[in-house]
C-alpha positions, 0 to 999 in steps of 0.5 A, spaced: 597 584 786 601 590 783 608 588 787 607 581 785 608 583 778 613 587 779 618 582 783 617 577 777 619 582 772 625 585 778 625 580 784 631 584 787 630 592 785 623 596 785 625 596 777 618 593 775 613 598 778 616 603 773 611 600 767 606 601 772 608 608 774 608 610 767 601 606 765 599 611 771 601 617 766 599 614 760 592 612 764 591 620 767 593 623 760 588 619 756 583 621 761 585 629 761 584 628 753 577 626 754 576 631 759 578 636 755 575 633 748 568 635 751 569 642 750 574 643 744 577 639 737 580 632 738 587 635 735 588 641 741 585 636 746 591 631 745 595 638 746 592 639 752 593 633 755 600 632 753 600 637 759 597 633 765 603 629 768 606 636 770 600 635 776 601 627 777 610 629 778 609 635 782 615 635 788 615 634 793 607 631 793 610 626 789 617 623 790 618 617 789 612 614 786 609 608 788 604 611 792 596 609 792 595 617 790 599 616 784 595 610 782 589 612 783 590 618 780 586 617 773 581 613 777 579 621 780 580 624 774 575 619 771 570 621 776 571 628 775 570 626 767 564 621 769 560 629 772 562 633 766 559 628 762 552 627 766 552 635 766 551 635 760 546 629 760 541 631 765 546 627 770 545 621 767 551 616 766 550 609 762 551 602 764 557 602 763 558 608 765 555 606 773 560 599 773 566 603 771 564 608 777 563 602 781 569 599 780 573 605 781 569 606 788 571 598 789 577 599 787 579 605 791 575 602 798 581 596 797 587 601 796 585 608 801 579 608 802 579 615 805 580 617 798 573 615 796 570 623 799 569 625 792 564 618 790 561 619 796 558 625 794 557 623 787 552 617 789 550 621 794 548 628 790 546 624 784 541 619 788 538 625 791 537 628 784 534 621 782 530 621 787 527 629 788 525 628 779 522 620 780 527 617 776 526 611 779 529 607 772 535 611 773 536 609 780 535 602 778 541 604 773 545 607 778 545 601 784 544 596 779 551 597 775 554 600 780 554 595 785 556 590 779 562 594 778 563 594 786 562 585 787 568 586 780 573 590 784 573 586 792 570 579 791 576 576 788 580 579 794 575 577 798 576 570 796 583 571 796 582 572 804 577 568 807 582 562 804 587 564 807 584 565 814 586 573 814 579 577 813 579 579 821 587 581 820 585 585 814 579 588 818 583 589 823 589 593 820 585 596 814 579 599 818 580 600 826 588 601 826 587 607 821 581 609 824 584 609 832 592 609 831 593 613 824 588 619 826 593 624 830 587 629 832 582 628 837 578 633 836 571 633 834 568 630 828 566 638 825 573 641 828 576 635 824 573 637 817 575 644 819 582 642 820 582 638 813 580 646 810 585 648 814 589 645 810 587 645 803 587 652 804 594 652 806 596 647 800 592 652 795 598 658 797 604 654 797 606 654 790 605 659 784 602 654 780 598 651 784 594 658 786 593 660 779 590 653 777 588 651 783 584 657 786 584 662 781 582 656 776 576 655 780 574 661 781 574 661 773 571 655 773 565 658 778 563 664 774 563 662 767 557 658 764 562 655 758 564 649 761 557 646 766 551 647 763 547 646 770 549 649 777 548 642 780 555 640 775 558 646 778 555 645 785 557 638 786 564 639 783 566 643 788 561 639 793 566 633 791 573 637 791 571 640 798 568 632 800 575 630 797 580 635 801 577 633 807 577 626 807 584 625 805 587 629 811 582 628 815 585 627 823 591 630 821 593 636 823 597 642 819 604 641 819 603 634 821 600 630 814 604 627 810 605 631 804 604 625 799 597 624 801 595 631 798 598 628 792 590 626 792 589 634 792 591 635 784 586 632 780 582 637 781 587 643 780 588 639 774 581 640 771 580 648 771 587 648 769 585 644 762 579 649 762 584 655 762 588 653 757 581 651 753 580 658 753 586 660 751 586 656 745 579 658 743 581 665 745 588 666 741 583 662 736 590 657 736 590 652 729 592 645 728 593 643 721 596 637 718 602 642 717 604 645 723 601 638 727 607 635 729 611 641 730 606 643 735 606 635 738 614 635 739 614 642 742 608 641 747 612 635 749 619 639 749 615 643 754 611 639 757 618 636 759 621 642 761 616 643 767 616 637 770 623 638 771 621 644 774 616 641 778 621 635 780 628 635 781 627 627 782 632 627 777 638 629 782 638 623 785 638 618 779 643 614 776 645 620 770 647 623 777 653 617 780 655 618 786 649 622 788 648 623 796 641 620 795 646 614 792 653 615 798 655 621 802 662 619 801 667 624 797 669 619 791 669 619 783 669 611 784 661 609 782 658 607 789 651 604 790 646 606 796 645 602 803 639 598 800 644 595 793 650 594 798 647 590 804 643 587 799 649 583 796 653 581 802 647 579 805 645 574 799 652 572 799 653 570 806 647 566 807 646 559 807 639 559 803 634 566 803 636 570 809 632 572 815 632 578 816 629 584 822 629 591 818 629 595 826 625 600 828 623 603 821 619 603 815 622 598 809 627 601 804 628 595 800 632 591 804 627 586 804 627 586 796 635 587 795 637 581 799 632 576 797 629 575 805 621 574 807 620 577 814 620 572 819 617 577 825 610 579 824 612 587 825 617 586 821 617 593 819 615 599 824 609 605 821 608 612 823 605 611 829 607 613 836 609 607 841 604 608 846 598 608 841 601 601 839 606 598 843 607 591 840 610 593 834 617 595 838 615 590 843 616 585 838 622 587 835 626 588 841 624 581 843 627 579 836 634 582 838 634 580 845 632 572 842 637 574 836 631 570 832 634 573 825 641 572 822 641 579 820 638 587 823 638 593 819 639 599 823 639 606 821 642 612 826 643 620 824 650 620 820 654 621 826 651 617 831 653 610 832 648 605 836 650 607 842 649 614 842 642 615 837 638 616 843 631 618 838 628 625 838 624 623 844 617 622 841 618 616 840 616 615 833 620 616 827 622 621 825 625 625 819 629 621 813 625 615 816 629 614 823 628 609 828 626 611 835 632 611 838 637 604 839 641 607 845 637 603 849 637 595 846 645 597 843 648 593 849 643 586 847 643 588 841 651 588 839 651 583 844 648 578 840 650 582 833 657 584 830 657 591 825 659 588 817 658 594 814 656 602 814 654 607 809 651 614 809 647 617 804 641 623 804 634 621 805 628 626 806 634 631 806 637 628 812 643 625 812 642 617 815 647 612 817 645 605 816 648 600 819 649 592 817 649 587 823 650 579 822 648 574 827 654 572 832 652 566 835 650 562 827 645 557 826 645 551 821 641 556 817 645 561 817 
């Protein structure tokens, strides 16, 4: 729904997910001001929470935005806040308090549902606790409102697929092929979980930063009786951090997760840091005043700022930038544009109507939107999966170029490297900057049936790609 919106306010560019990533931002720093409003004054609250988007930006976990760990990122921390809450409430939550949960949990099942390892430990904690105390009205509560929350967020999308006959798609793709094709571990379920340590382990070393307010904050966080009032606050919050972590990389491998999922990781690094900086202002007793309030205001945001810069380079590679290697690897003081721009406007230009058009061998990169076409092959794209756990997605669009079923194929190889001679990497996958599996087998069918209208180099994911515009030799009426 969100991308429906977005192609109506930009149907050519990816310009109308921008007000969503920065109502992410907005949503995330409204959620840390009510954290943090918990414990100390509404003025130093709002201060703090000017802070968060540091963790929500952090390089290279997020890189290009438009993730679902980015959009869920304010939904975690609302979970986090929900816990500090209830700790303070002898863990009870209001009616409204369960829908939101509710909704939340039915909201996260439809976008990744392996990012819903913290709400399975909160239910499942909170029911014990009910439970164990015999407070069966709070468990009425509880199942009642939630389940309400949880019917809001998936009945209208499951009406939206019962209608369009695509629920045993849905289940298929969403649910088996991420269970059986995605997960590149084979090992045991309890091997899995301790891989999944493994990682956040890892990931809690890998930057300054995150070590002091991820590992160090939890250690803070354990051992101070200032932030939760019971051990069962403390306990299940590192119950659901540590349920979290496992659940996100679960099946993966160290070396081998895409470092966008660990994205999921920071909101619980951002709770201790918004206590470590609690405990810095009650400590240096920090005062804000109506006459020093908006100083302050403008030199938090002045900071704030600064270390997102520190945290993301993104702005590299932006427009302030021209002729950028993200944009063009050509050496040049004339303004260029990148693959996606240029492709995209030879392809509008030279169709008769929408053009039809094959993105081979790779995941999507915007040519799709740029040139105005709607996939015409099922696998109109290729995913991070090896051939020989789903070969009907290279099968399928092999049989598109042999077939020449559309008017126009996009093909990337390393920069170098023409059709002919990118034989892949071997393992037959994609590999780094989003690179096809080889093209040297199907160049000889493909530049049969296709001719070579444009090539441009620019740098993806530190790689340096050529991208390559093919249009169909024989023409059709609809071309």
């Amino acid at each position: 729904m969100i991308h429906g919106i977005a192609s109506l306010m930009s149907g050519r560019s990816l310009l109308g997910m921008f007000p969503f990533e920065v109502l992410s931002l907005l949503i995330t720093m409204i959620v840390v001001y009510m954290i943090a409003g918990l414990y100390i004054h509404k003025s130093a609250a709002g201060i703090i929470a000017i802070f968060s988007p540091v963790f929500q930006l952090f390089h290279p976990y997020y890189t290009y935005g438009d993730t679902v760990e980015s959009f869920l990122f304010p939904a975690m921390l609302m979970l986090i806040y929900s816990l500090l809450r209830a700790d303070q409430e002898n863990l009870k939550l209001s009616k409204a308090g369960w829908t939101i949960q509710g909704f939340l949990v039915g909201l996260t099942f439809l976008m990744k549902y392996t990012l819903l390892g913290g709400w399975i430990i909160f239910y499942i904690w909170i029911f014990i606790e009910y439970v164990t105390d015999k407070r069966y009205r709070d468990i009425q509560r509880l199942i009642l409102w939630s389940l309400l929350g949880f019917l809001i967020a998936i009945v209208p999308w499951l009406i939206y697929f019962l209608v369009t006959h695509s629920l045993a798609a849905f289940i298929h793709v969403y649910f088996y092929e991420n269970m059986h094709v995605y997960m590149l571990s084979d090992n045991s379920v309890f091997a899995k979980f301790l891989e999944s340590l493994t990682i956040y382990s890892s990931f809690l070393r890998q930057d300054p930063l995150i070590f002091v307010c991820g590992f160090i904050g939890l250690i803070y966080l354990m051992f101070t009786n200032s932030i939760f009032k019971t051990w069962h606050g403390k306990a299940l919050f590192v119950a659901m951090m540590i349920s979290n972590a496992a659940f996100v990389v679960y099946g993966y491998h160290a070396g081998q997760v895409y470092q966008y999922y660990e994205l999921a990781f920071f909101p619980y690094i951002v709770v201790p840091s918004v206590f470590l900086l609690i405990q810095l202002f009650k400590f240096y007793q920090f005062k804000i005043t109506k006459v020093n309030e908006s100083q302050i205001f403008i030199g938090s945001v002045l900071i704030s700022l600064f270390l997102v810069l520190g945290v993301n380079n993104n702005i590299l590679s932006s427009k302030i930038f021209p002729n950028n290697a993200s944009v063009t690897l050509q050496s040049t003081t004339k303004p260029q544009q990148p693959a996606q721009i240029i492709f995209g406007n030879i392809m509008r230009q030279q169709s008769h109507g929408r053009p039809t058009l094959l993105n081979y061998g790779s995941i999507d990169m915007g040519f799709y939107t740029t040139s105005g076409a709607l996939p015409t092959n099922y696998y109109f794209q290729n995913y991070n999966i090896a051939y020989n756990k789903a070969p009907q997605i290279m099968n399928s669009q092999n049989e598109s170029i042999k077939k020449a079923k559309t008017q126009w194929v996009v093909v990337n190889t390393p920069a170098g490297k023409n059709i002919k001679q990118w034989h892949g990497t071997g393992s037959k996958k994609i590999s780094a900057g989003n690179l096809n599996p080889g093209t040297k087998k199907i160049s000889k069918v493909m530049l049969r049936n296709y001719r070579v209208v444009a090539l441009h180099t620019q740098n993806f994911e530190n790689t340096n790609v050529a991208y390559w515009l093919l249009k169909r030799k024989s023409a059709k009426p609809s071309d």
